[in-house]
N, C-alpha and C positions, 0 to 999 in steps of 0.2 A: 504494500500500500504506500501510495504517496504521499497522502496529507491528513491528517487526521484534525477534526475540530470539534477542542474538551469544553467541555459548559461545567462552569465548577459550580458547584451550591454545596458551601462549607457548611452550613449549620445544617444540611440534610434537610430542608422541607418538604421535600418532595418523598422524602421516606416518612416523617412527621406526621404531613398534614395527609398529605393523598395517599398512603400507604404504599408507594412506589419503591421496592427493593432497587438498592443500584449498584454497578454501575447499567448505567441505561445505554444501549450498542442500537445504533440505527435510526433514520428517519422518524419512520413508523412508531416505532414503541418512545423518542422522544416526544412526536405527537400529541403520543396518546398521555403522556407520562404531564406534559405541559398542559392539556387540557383538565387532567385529572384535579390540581395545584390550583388552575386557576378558578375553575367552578366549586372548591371549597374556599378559597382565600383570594378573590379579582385585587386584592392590595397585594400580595406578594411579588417581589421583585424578581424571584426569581423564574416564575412563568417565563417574563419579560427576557431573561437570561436566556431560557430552554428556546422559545422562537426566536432571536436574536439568532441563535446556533443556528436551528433548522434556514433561518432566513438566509443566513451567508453561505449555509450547503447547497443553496439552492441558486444559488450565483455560478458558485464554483465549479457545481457540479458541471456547466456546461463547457467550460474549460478544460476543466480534468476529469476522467470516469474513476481515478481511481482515489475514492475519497470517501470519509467516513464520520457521521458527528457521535457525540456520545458524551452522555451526561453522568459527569462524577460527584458524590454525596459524601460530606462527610461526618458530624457529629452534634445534636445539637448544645451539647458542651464544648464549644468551637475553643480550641487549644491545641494542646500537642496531642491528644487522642484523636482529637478530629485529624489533624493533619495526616498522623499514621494512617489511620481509612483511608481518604484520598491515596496516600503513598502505598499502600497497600494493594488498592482496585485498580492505580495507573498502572502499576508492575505487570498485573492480568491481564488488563487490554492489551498493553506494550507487545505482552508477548506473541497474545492470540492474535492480532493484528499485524503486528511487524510494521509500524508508518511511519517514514523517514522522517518528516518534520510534525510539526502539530502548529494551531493556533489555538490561544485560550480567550474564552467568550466570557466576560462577567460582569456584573454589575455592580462594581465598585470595589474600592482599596481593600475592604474586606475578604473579597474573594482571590483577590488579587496577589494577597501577600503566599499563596501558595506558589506563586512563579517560581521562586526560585527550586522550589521540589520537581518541577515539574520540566525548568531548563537543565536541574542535575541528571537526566534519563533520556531528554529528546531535544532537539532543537526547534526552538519556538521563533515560528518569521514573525509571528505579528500578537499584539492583546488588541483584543477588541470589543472595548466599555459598553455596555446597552444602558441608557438614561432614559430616563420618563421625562418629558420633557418639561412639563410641568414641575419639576423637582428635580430640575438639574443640581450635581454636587452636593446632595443631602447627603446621601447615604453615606459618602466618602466624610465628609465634616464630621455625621454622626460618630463613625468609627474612630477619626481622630481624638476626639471627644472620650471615649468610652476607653480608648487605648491608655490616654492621659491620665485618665481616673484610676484605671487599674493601675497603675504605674505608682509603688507606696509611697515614694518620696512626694510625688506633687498631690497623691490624694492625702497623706496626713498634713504637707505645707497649706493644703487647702480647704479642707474640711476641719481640720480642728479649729482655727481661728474661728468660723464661721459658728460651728458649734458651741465654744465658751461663750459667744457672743447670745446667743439664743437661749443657751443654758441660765447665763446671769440675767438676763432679762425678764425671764420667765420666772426666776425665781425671786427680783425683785416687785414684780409684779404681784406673786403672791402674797407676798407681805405688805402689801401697800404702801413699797418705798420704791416709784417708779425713777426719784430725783438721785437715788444712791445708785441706779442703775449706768447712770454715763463713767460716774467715778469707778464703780469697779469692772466694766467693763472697758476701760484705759489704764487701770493698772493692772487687768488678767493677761490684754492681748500686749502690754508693754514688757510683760515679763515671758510671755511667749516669744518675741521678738528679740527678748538679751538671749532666751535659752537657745532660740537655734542661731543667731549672730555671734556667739561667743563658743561655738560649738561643742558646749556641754550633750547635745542629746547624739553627738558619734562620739564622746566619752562615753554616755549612757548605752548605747548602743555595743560597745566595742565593749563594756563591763558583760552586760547580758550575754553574747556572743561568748565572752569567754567560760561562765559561769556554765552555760552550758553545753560547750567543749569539754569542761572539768569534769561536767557531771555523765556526758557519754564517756570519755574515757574512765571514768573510775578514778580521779586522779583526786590526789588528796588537799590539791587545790580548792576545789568544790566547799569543801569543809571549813577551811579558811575565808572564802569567798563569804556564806554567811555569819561567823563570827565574826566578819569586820563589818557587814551591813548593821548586825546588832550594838556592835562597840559604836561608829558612827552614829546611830539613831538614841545611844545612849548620851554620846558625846556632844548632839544635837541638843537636846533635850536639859543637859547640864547646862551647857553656853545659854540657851534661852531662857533659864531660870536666871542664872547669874547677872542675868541684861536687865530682867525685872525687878529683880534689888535693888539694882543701881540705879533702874527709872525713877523708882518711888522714896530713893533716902533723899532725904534733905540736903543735898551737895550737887552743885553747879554741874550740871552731866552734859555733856554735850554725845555727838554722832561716836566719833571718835571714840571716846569711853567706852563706849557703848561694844562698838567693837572688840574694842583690846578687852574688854571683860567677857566677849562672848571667846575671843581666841584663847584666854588665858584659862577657863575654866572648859575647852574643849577640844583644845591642841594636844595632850595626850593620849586621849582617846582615839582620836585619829591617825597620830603617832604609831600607836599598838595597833589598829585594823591594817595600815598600808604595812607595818612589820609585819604580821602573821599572813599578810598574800605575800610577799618576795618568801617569806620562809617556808611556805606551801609550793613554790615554785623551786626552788633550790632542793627541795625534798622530792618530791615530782621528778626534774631532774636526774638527782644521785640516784632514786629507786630504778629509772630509764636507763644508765647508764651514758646519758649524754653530757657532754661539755657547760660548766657551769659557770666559769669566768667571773665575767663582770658583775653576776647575778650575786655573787657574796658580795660586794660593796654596796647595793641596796639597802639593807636596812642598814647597815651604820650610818649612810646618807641622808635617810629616815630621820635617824632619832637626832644623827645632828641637828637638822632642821627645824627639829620639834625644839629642841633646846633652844636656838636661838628666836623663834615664834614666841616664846613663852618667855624669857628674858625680856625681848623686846615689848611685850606688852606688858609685863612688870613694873618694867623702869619707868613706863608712859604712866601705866595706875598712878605708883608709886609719886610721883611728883605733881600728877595732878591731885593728889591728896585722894583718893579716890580710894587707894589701901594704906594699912599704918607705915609698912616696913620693907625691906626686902629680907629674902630669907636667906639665914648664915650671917652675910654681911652687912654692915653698918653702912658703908659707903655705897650709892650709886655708881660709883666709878668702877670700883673693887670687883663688886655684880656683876656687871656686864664684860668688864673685859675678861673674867673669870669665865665666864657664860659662852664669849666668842672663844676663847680658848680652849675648853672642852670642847665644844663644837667643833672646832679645826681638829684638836689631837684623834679626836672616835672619827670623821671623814677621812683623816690620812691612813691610818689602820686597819678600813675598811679597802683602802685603796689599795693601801700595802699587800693585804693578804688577798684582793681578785690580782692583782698582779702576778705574788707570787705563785696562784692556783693554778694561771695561764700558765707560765713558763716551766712550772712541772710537769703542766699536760703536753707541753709542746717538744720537749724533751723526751716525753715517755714515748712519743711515736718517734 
């Protein structure tokens, strides 16, 4: 055979609506298969597909005898299932047919995105689009549309704003404080707007992912994973109490304060959850038998860090009168440079010892 011309109808209606098994091989039984389609459903597009086909066999036919139309279905869970149908039923025809080139007949980007399945098996000379003309480019927009939304990123970038907004509104309304509605719906979608602008939610994302990496491999990460969610939400919960004290005492409090009392009474906490993941990873790790390097200087990096968090907002309390004392020493000066000192001596020793961890390993091979 010379020419073969495919009529795709990817979501299967013609199996669906007209009870037509496919693929459909021949003038006749597309006919009959297009008639069936449209006298249950005269809105179906893809009728319009199946005589479109017929219509251009009927051109061609006079040109060439040796030529053949045929209508392929494929799932109406249109996806990679559907596609395999299609890939499936072309393979049959392909065979039972043997037709050097094809053209594919459809009615929009929809059906269309199957080309490439269908240039990987035959060579396609022509697509050729059937429009209502009355509704030129719908169908195609429609899908653009529907492809977008399935797509997580722009439907959570899009729908969730839209939904806090409805959410808050609705719920100010119930309470018959319709005037608190603009205020917290500018500071819900403002803080939506720092969370994915400051790109905390592929932190968040990239947290989850891993958590549950841990939890299929069995790895003892998994277990660390929620001891530091619970230390954090402990840690949370400390700093937020801390911030209330200091609202309500009798002493000049500004932002700031404010701060350095939520960091100062929750930077440990924190301290110990980021410790116990590097330490679940280094154990993970040794049990694997892979390369651990740099991974030992993690937590000593950690808890430096915590040390100087916590110094520095010390010293800040501390002189804005905010706390009595510093603890051990008498001097603000003594404190701190004390404070950055440890700091430095636990991060050199962390560094000391992935260094030398490296050069053992690199030596042993």
């Amino acid at each position: 055979m010379h020419t073969l011309i495919i009529c795709i109808d990817r979501d299967n209606d013609i199996g669906e609506k007209a009870g037509v098994p496919s693929p459909v091989i021949g003038r006749a039984a597309n006919v009959d298969a297009a008639v069936k389609l449209g006298s249950i459903d005269p809105e179906d597009s893809d009728t319009n597909t199946i005589f479109g086909g017929i219509n251009l066999y009927d051109k061609l036919i006079l040109e060439d005898n040796d030529i053949e139309v045929v209508s392929i279905a494929g799932d109406k869970k249109v996806g990679v299932f559907s596609d395999r149908k299609i890939s499936d039923q072309l393979d049959k025809i392909l065979m039972q047919l043997k037709p050097d080139r094809a053209i594919l007949v459809s009615d929009g980007a929809e059906d269309e995105s199957v080309l490439p399945i269908i240039q990987s098996r035959i060579k396609v000379d022509a697509v050729h689009r059937i429009i209502v003309k009355q509704h030129e480019n719908l169908e195609s927009t429609y899908y653009i549309i529907k492809k977008a939304f399935n797509d997580p990123k722009i439907s959570h970038t899009f729908f969730v704003p839209i939904g806090l907004v409805f959410l808050i509104y609705a719920i100010s309304l119930y309470y018959d404080s319709p005037g608190v509605a603009v205020m917290a719906i500018t500071a819900a979608i403002g803080i939506y707007m720092l969370y994915r602008g400051t790109g905390l939610d592929d932190v968040i994302d990239g947290f989850r992912a891993s958590m549950m990496n841990s939890l299929h491999g069995g790895k003892i990460t998994f277990v660390m994973y929620l001891a530091a969610i619970i230390l954090s939400l402990v840690g949370t919960v400390r700093g937020g109490i801390e911030v209330w004290d200091y609202y309500n005492q009798e002493i000049m409090v500004g932002y700031l304060i404010l701060l350095m009392g939520f960091i100062n009474a929750s930077i440990w906490w924190y301290t110990l959850a980021a410790v116990l993941i590097n330490t679940g990873n280094i154990i993970d790790r040794y049990l694997a038998k892979e390369k651990i390097g740099r991974y030992w200087s993690h937590p000593f990096f950690i808890i430096a860090g915590g040390i100087l968090f916590w110094a520095g907002s010390t010293y800040i309390m501390v002189i804005s009168e905010a706390l009595g004392g510093y603890p051990i020493f008498n001097s603000g000066r003594e404190f701190l440079i004390s404070s950055v000192t440890l700091a430095v001596l636990i991060a050199v020793i962390g560094a000391w010892i992935s260094t030398k961890s490296s050069r053992k390993r690199a030596s042993g091979r």
